[in-house]
C-alpha positions in Angstrom: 148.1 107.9 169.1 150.2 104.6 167.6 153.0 106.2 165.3 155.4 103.8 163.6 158.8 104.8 163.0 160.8 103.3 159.7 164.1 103.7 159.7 167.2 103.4 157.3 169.2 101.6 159.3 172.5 102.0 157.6 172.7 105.6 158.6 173.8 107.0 162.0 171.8 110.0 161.6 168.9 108.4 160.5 168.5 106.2 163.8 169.9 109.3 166.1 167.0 111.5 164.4 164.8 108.7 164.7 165.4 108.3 168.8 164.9 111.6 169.3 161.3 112.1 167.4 160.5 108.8 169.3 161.7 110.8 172.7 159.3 114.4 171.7 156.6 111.8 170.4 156.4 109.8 174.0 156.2 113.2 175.5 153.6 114.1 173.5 151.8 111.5 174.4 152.2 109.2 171.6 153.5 105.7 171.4 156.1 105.0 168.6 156.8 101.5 167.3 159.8 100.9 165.2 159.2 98.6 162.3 162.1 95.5 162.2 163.3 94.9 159.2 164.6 91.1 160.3 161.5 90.7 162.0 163.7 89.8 165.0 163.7 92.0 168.0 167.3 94.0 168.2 169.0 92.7 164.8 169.9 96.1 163.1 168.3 98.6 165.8 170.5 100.3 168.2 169.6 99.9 172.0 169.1 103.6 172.0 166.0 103.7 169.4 164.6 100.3 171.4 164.5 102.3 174.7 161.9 104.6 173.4 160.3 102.5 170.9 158.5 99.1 170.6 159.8 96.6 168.0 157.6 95.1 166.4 157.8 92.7 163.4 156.8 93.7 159.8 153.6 91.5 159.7 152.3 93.0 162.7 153.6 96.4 162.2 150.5 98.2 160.6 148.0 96.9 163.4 146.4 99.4 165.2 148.9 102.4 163.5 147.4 105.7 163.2 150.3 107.5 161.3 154.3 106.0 160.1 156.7 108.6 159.8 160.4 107.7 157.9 163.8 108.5 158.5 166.2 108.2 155.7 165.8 108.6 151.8 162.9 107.8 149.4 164.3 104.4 149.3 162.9 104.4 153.2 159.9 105.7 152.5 159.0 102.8 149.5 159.7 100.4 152.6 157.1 101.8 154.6 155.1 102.8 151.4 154.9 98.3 151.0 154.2 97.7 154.7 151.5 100.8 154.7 149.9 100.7 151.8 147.0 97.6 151.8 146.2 99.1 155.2 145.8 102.8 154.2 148.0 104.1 156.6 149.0 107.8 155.8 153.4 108.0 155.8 155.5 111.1 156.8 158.6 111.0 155.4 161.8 112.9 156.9 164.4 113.1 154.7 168.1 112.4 155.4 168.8 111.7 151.9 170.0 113.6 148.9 166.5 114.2 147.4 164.0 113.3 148.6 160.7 114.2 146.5 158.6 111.9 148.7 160.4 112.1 152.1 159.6 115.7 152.1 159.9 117.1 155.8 163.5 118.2 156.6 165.0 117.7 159.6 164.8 121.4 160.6 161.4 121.1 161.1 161.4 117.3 162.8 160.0 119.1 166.1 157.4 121.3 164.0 156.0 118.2 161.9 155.7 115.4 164.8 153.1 118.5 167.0 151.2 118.9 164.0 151.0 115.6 163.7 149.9 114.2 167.5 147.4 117.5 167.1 146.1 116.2 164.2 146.9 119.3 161.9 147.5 117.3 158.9 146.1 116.4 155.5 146.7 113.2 153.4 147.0 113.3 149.8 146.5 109.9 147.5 149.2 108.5 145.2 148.3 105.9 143.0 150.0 103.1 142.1 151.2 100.7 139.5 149.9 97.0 139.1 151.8 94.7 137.6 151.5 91.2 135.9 154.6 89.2 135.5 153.9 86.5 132.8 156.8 83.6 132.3 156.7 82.5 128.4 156.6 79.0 129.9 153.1 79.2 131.1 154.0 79.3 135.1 152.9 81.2 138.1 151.4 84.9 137.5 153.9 87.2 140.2 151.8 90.3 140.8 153.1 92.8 142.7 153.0 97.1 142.4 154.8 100.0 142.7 154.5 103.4 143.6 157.5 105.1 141.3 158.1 102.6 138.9 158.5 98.8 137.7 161.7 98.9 135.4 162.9 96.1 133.2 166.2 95.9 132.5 168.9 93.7 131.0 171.3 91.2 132.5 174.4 90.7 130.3 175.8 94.0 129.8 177.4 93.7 126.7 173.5 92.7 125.0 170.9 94.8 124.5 167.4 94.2 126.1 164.8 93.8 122.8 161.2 94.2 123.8 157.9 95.0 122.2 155.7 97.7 123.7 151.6 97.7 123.2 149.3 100.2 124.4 146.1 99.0 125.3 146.4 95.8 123.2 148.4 98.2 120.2 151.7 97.7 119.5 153.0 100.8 119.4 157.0 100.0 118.9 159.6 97.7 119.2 162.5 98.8 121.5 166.3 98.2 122.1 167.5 99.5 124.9 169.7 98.9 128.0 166.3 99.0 129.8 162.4 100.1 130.2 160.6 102.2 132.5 157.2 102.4 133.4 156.6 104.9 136.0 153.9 107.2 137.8 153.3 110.5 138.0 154.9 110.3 141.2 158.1 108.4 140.1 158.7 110.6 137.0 161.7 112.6 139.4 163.3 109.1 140.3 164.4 106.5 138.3 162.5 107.9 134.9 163.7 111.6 135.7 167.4 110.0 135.3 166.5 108.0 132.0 165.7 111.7 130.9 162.3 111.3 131.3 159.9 114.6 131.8 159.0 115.8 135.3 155.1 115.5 135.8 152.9 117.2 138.9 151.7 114.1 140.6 148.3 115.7 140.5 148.0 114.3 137.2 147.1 110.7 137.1 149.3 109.2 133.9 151.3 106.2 133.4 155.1 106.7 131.8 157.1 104.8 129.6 160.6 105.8 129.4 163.4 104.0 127.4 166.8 103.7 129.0 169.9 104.8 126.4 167.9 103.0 123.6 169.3 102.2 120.2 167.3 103.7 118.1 166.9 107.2 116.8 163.1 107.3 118.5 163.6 108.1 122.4 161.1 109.8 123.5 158.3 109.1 126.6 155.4 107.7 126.1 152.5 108.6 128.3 149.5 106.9 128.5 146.6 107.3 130.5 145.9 105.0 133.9 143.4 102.8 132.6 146.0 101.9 129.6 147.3 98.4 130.2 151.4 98.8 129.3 152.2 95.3 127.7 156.2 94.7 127.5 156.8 91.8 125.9 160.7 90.1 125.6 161.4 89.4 122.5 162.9 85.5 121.8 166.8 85.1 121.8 167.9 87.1 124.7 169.3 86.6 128.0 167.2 87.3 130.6 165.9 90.5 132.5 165.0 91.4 136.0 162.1 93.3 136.5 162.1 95.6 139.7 159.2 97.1 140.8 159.9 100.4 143.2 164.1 98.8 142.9 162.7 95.6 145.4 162.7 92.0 144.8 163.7 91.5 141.3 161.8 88.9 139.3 163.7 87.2 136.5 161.7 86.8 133.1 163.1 84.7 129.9 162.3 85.4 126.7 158.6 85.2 125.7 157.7 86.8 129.3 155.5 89.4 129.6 154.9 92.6 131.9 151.9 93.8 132.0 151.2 97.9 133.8 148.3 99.6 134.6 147.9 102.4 136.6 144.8 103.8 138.8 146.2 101.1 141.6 145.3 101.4 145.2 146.8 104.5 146.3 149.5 105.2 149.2 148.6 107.4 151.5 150.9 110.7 152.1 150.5 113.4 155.2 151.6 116.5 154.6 151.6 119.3 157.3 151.6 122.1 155.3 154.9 121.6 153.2 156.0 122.7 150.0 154.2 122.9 146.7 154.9 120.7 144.1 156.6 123.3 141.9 158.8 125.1 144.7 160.2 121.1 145.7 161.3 120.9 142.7 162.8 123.8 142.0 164.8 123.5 145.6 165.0 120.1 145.5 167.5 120.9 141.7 169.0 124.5 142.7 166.6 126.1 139.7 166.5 129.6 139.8 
């Protein structure tokens, strides 16, 4: 069994908790492969992690995988999440960050969650995932791209609002000011769009958010649409520009005129699960409820 390991690199204990599943997976009788960032051999990853795992470089780091497990936040697991997803690998995400809805397996139960895994006692559960259309006014290049929490648009000169108009399936339904815009999945309504104050959704329902960000208006509520709803944003003229960020990588800058265009229902990322938590009892740890 192949397992790649993805690791946040910028924390100690991620990489020491990272060398040490790569230790109990080898004698398990798996082979783990660490995915390089850098796409260099070394750069980033302590000799320690290389002795037990193979590097390999990002464009080669899905071939012939069977499972990738994470070690870090749910910032990690969004990197593996874009190197896993076209190729329908399942992710298990360990979580050494201060969250962590979809890096779910603590690392308690590290030993636990890497047997089940080489025995094969685990099940995978389907996210979908946002695409998006990123239109310049000017009549360039289309950047597509998706995401698996959210695309957010948001504002570049701080003291300026971001203006944009907001159609649901070709209907405008309002015209918003506001320091920025989310559209977000099921999935990503406890990240970015829980903060906004957006509502917490099971991600067994399949629904698309849209979640304005301190907005200047007396109207501040989420929308939610359904997947097969196209989200239209459209900037409204005499602005500065915004970035648009789809799961917080790679920001795109769109002028005035530009368009983002959402849907959900996109192809899904796959997540194992070896028996964790239910969705409701996460959350409720995951916040302190009582």
């Amino acid at each position: 069994m192949r397992i790649g390991l993805v690791v946040h690199r910028g924390r100690a204990e991620s990489i020491d908790a990272a060398v040490e599943a790569a230790r109990q997976l080898r004698e398990l009788g798996a082979k783990p492969v660490v995915a390089n960032p850098d796409g260099e051999a070394g750069e980033g990853v302590v000799a320690d992690l290389l002795a037990v795992a193979e590097p390999v470089e990002p464009d080669r780091f899905t071939e012939g995988l069977d499972l990738a497990v994470t070690f870090g936040g749910d910032g990690t697991f969004l990197r593996a999440a874009h190197l896993c997803r076209d190729a329908g690998i399942p992710i298990l995400g360990v979580n050494l960050g201060r969250l962590g809805f979809l890096a779910e397996v603590e690392l308690d139960d590290l030993g636990s969650a890497l047997r089940a895994v080489v025995d094969g006692g685990f099940t995978v559960e389907e996210r979908p995932t946002l695409e998006v259309a990123v239109e310049p006014a000017d009549g360039g290049p289309v950047t597509r791209c998706w995401a698996l929490n959210e695309v957010a648009i948001e504002k570049t000169v701080r003291q300026r609002l971001l203006r944009v108009d907001v159609s649901v399936d070709g209907t405008l339904f309002a015209k918003v000011p506001a320091d920025a815009l989310i559209v977000a999945t099921a999935t990503g309504s406890t990240a970015y769009a829980l903060s906004a104050g957006g509502p917490i959704v099971s991600p067994r329902i399949e629904a698309t958010l849209v979640v304005p960000v301190a907005p200047h208006t007396l109207f501040d509520r989420t929308v939610v649409a359904a997947p097969d709803e196209v989200v239209r944003v459209e900037l409204v003229a005499d602005q500065a520009p915004a970035l648009v960020s789809p799961d917080g990588r790679g920001p795109i800058e769109l002028g005035p005129g530009g368009v983002v265009s959402v849907q959900g229902g996109g192809r899904p990322v796959r997540l194992a699960r070896v028996g964790l938590l239910d969705f409701a009892t996460l959350v409720r740890r995951k916040f302190g409820l009582r």
